[in-house]
C-alpha positions as CSV (number, residue, x, y, z in Angstrom):
1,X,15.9,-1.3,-4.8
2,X,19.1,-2.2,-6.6
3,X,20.6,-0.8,-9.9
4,X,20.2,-3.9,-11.7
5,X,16.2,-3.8,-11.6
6,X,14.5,-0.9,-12.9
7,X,17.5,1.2,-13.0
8,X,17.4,1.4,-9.2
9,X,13.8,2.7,-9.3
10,X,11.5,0.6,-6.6
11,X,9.6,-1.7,-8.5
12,X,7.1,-4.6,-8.0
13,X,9.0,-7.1,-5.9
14,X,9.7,-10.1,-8.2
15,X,9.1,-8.0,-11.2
16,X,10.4,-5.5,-13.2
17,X,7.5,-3.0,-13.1
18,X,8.5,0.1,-11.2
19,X,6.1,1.9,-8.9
20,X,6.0,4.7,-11.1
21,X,4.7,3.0,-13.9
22,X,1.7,1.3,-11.9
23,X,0.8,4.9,-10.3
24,X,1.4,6.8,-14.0
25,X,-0.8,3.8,-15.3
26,X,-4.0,4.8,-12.9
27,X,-3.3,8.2,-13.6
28,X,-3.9,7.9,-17.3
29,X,-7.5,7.1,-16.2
30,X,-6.9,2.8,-16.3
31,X,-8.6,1.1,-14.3
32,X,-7.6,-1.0,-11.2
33,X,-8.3,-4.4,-13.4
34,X,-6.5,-2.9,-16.6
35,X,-3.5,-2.2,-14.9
36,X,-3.4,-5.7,-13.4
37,X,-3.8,-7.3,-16.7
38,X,-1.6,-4.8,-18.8
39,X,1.2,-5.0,-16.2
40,X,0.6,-9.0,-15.5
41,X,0.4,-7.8,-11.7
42,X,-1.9,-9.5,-9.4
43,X,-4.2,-7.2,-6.6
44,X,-1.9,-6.8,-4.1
45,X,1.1,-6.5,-6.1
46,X,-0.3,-3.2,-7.5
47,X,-1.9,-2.6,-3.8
48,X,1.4,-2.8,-2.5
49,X,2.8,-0.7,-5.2
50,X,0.3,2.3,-3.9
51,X,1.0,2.0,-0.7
52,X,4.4,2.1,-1.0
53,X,3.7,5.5,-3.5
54,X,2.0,6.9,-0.7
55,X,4.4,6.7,1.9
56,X,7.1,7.9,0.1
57,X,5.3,10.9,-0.6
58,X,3.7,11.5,2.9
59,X,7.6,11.3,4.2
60,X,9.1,13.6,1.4
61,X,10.9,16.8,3.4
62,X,8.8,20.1,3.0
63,X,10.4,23.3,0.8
64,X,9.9,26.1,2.4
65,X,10.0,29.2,0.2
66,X,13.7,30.9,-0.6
67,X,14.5,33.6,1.9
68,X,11.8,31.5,4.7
């Protein structure tokens, strides 16, 4: 991540498609194949993209309640 590509969001390396954007993409209901072609990313760019979205996620810290 650097502040010069995708305002410091991670993106696609050697792209400037940020993670969000391939995960938001899917979430509209696009599929795998759209994404690829609408983003111009290949399988395991937007693989790796997920991936990456998932472990961020799995490692965020937990909130616990106020006053827990």
């Amino acid at each position: 991540m650097t502040p010069d590509i995708c305002h410091g969001k991670p993106c696609v390396a050697g792209t400037a498609v940020d993670v969000a954007t391939v995960v938001g993409t899917l979430g509209i209901g696009k599929s795998f194949h759209e994404v690829q072609e609408a983003l111009n990313l290949t399988y395991e760019q937007v693989l790796t993209a997920l991936r990456y979205a998932s472990y961020v996620t799995d490692h965020l810290p937990l909130r616990l309640p106020s006053g827990h």
